[in-house]
N, C-alpha and C positions, 0 to 999 in steps of 0.2 A: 085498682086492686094491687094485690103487693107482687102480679106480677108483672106489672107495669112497672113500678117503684124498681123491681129486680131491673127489667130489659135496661132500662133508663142509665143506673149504676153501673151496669155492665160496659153500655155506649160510652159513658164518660172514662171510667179506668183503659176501655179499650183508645180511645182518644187521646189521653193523657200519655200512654206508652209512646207515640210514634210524637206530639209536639213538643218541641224543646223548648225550652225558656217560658213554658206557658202552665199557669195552675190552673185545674180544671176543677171545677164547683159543679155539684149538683144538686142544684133548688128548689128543695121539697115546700111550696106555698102552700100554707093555711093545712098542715099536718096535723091539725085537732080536729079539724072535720072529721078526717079520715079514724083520729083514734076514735070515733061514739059510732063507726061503723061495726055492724054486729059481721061483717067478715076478716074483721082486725087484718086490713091491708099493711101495717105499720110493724105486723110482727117479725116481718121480714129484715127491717131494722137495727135488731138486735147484732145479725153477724155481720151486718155491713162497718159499724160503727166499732167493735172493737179495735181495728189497726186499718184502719181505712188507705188506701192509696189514693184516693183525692179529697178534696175537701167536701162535706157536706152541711148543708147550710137549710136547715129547716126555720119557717116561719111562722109563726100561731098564735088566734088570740084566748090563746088558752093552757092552764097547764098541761103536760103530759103524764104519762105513769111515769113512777120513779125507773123503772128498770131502762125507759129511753132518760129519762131526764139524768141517771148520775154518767153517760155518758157523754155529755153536752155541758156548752158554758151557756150560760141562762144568764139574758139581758133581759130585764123586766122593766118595765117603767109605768107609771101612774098616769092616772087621764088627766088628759090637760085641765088646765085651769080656766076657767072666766076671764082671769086676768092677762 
């Protein structure tokens, strides 16, 4: 729920402040589930991502709404081949 997604960003910013020399990443896995949930956990998103103090790194096999999506660099790739 998104306020799990919140506690989680919190833990990592608050982490990030006190270790030096270290980039802290928090790894939203398979965040397209989460967007087809009817409690939209993801909308929490929105304020994290405009000037974020650590890095976040969402994963998905799916697109997102455009509102998460022009925030983010989008790596897409195609299903593999037979060959």
């Amino acid at each position: 729920d998104s306020h799990s997604i919140q506690h989680q960003f919190d833990m990592a910013v608050r982490y990030q402040k006190h270790a030096d020399n270290t980039i802290t990443v928090l790894l939203l896995d398979e965040v397209g589930l989460a967007e087809h949930s009817p409690d939209m956990p993801l909308k929490v998103l929105h304020a994290m991502l405009v000037d974020p103090p650590i890095a976040v790194v969402g994963l998905s096999n799916w697109v997102l709404d455009p509102a998460k999506m022009n925030r983010a660099i989008l790596l897409q790739r195609t299903e593999p081949s037979q060959n």
